[in-house]
N, C-alpha and C positions, 0 to 999 in steps of 0.2 A: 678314410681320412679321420686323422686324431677331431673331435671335439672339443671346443674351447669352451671353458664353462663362460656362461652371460655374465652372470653375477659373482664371481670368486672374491671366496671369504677372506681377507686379509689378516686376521690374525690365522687361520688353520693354513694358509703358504707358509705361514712364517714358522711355526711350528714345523712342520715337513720340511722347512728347508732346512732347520734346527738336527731334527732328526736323520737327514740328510747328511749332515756334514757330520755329524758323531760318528755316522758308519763309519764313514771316508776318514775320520780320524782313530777311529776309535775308543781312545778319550782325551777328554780334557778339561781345561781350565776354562772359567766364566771367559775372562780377560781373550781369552786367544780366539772362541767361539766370536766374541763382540768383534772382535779385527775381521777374521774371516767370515763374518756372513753382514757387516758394516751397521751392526743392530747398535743402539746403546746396550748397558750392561745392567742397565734396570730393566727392560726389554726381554733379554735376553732370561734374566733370573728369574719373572714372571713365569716364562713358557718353559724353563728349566722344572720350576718349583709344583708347576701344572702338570708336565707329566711325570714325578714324581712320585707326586701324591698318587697316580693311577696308576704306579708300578710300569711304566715305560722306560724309565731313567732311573740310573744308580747310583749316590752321592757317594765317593770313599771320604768319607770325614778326616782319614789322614792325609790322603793326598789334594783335596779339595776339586779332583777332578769327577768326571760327570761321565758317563756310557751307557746305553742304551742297555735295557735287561734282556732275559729271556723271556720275558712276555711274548717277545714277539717271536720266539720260536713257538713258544703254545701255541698260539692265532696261527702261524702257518700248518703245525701239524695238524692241528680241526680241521683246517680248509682241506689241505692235502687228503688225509682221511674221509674227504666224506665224498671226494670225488671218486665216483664209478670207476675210469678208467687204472687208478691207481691200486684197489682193492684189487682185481680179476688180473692186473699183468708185473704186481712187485713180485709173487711168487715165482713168476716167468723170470724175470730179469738176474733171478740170485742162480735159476737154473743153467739160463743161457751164458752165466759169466763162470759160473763151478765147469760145466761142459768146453767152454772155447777156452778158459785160463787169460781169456781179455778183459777190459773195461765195457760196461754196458750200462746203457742209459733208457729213461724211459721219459719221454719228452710232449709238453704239450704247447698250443700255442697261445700266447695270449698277447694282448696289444698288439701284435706285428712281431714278437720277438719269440722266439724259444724257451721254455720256463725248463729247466730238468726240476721233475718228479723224485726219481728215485734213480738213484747208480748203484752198481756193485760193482766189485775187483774180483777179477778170478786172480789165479793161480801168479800167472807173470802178466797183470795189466802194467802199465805205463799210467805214471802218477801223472796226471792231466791237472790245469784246470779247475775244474768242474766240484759242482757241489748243490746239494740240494735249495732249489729255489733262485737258483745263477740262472743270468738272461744273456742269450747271444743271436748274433744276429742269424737269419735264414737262411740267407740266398749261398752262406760260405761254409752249411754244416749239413751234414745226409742226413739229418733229421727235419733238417728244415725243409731243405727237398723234397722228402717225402712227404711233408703236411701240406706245402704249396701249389704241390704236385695236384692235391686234390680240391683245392679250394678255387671257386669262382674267378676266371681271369680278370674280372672289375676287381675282385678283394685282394692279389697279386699285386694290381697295379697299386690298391689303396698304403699297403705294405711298402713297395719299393718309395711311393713318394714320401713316405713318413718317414722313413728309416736309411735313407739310399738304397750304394748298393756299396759298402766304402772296402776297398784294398786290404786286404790282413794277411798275405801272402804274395809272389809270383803267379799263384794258381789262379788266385780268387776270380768269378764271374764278375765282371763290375758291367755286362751289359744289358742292358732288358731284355734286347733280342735275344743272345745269346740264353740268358737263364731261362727265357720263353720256352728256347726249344730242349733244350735241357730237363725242365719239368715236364714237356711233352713224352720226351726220351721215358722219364724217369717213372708216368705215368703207363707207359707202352709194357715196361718189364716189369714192373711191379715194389722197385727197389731204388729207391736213390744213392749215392755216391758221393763223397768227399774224396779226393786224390789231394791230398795236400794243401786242400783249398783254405782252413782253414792253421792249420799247424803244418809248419816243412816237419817231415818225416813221420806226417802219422796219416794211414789212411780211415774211412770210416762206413759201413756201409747201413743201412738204417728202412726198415720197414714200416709205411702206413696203417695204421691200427682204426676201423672203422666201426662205427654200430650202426647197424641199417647203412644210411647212406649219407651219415656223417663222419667226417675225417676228425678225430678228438684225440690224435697223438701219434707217436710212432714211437719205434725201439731202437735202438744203433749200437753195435760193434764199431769198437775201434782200438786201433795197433799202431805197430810199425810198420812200416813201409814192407821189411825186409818180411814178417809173419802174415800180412793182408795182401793174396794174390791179386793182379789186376786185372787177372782173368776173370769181369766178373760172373758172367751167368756158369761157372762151373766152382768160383769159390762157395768150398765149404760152409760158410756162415751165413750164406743166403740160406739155403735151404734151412738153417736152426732158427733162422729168422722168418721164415713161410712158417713154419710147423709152431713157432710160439705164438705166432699173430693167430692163426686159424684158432688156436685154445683158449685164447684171451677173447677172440671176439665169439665165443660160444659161449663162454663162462658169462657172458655180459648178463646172459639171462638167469643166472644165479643171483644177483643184485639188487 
């Protein structure tokens, strides 16, 4: 279960919810930020002028609007970079998408949610979604599957109650039961499954990536319907998905 901090700082919410809404808008003007987040616009210029000075925030002097910089791709590509998992399985993931001519992802988990690491496009992927450092939910992606598959049934339950379990398809699992034994399934074969659960017409199949006897990511192929058999224990891309995992969690001792 999420933690609520005791003491939360009131001006650093206010800031974050600042930076917050400039994602969500991308940019803009002092005046329209003040409406949308109900700050005044002294307030507002403070925290504006605050992270500017620290290279967070971009003023265009002609247009007078305000957006967030790439500061904060720096900070994520350090982070990303210095994790283990990403180092030993990006050279995997460029291979596995040149070999199947699919989308391929390399996924880990954080708060309850899905972080993607690192994608690549083969040859004829389907333009998705997806991008490096996007969160989606679990229980409705074969990557999620495969991470839940191996985590603690307490830290499962702790996930579904923070997160639900919400509708994003006809397919989607919205039941606890039901996703229970489905990670059981998914745990038994080795490989989790998307059938449409989360996108009509794309399916995705997605492998557990462990060091020792820690679950720290997995990998996933994903298509159309019409190119991703549903036969799964004899589709193809399982097996390109056993034989990357097995090299990624060997490599780990290169690190």
């Amino acid at each position: 279960m999420e933690e609520q901090a005791k003491h939360p700082v009131r001006t650093t919410e206010k800031s974050l919810q600042l930076i917050a809404e400039l994602n969500r808008l991308g940019e803009a003007r002092l005046t329209t930020l003040s409406n949308e987040l109900e700050m005044g616009k002294s307030a507002v210029h403070n925290h504006l002028s605050t992270l500017e000075k620290h290279g967070y925030v971009i003023k265009d002097a002609d247009t007078k609007t305000y957006r967030l910089s790439l500061k904060f791709l720096d900070l994520g590509g350090q982070i990303r970079g210095e994790k283990d998992v990403y180092k030993v399985a990006e050279p995997k993931i460029k291979e596995i998408a040149e070999k199947s001519g699919e989308l391929v992802h390399l996924v880990v988990e954080e708060d309850g949610k899905g972080v993607y690491l690192c994608r690549s496009k083969g040859e004829h992927a389907v333009d998705l979604d997806t991008y490096v450092g996007c969160r989606h939910h679990m229980h409705s992606t074969a990557f999620g599957k495969a991470i839940l598959s191996h985590l603690p049934t307490e830290r499962v339950g702790e996930i579904i109650d923070q997160h639900g379990l919400p509708q994003v398809t006809p397919r989607t699992i919205t039941s606890r039961e039901t996703l229970l034994e489905e990670l059981e399934q998914t745990q038994e074969r080795g490989f989790a499954v998307d059938d449409e659960e989360r996108l009509e017409g794309l399916r995705c199949i997605a492998a557990p990536i462990r060091f020792d006897s820690d679950i720290i990511g997995a990998i996933s192929v994903s298509g159309p319907t019409a190119r991703i058999d549903d036969d799964w224990e004899s589709n193809e891309f399982v097996s390109q998905l056993r034989r990357a995992v097995n090299v990624i969690e060997l490599n780990k001792y290169n690190v």
